[in-house]
C-alpha positions in Angstrom: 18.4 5.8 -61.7 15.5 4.2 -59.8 15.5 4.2 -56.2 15.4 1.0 -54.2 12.0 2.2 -52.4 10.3 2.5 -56.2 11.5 -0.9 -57.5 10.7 -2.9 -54.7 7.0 -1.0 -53.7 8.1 -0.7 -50.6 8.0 -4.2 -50.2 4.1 -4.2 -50.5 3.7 -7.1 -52.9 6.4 -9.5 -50.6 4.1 -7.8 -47.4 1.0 -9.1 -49.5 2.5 -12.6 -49.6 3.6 -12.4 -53.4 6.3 -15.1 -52.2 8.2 -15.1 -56.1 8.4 -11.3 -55.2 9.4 -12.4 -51.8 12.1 -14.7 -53.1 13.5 -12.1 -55.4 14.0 -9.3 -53.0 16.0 -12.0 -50.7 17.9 -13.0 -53.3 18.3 -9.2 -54.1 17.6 -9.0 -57.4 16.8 -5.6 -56.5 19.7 -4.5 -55.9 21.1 -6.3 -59.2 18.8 -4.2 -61.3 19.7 -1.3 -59.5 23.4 -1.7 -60.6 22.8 -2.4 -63.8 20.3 0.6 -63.9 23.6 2.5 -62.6 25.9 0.7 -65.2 23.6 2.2 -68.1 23.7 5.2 -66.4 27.2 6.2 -66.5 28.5 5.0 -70.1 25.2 6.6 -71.4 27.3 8.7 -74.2 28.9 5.7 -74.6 26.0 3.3 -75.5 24.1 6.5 -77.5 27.2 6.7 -79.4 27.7 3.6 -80.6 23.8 2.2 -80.6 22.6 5.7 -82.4 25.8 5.2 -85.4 24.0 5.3 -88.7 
């Protein structure tokens, strides 16, 4: 799973005064995607098993 530090940049594009980039990262949609990421993660065999069926 991605770390927090990768998906943002390190905050350079809200530093750089991207302010939709900004925005998101207050709203933390970061951290949304990073649970999601983490979802995905764990029911791997589960999604592999029923998305790879043929």
């Amino acid at each position: 799973m991605p770390d927090r530090e990768i998906l943002t940049g390190g905050g350079v594009e809200a530093a750089a005064g991207n302010a939709a980039f900004a925005g998101h990262l207050a709203d933390g949609h970061d951290l949304r995607y990073l649970a999601d990421a983490g979802y995905l993660d764990e029911r791997r065999a589960v999604f592999d098993r029923v998305l790879l069926a043929g």
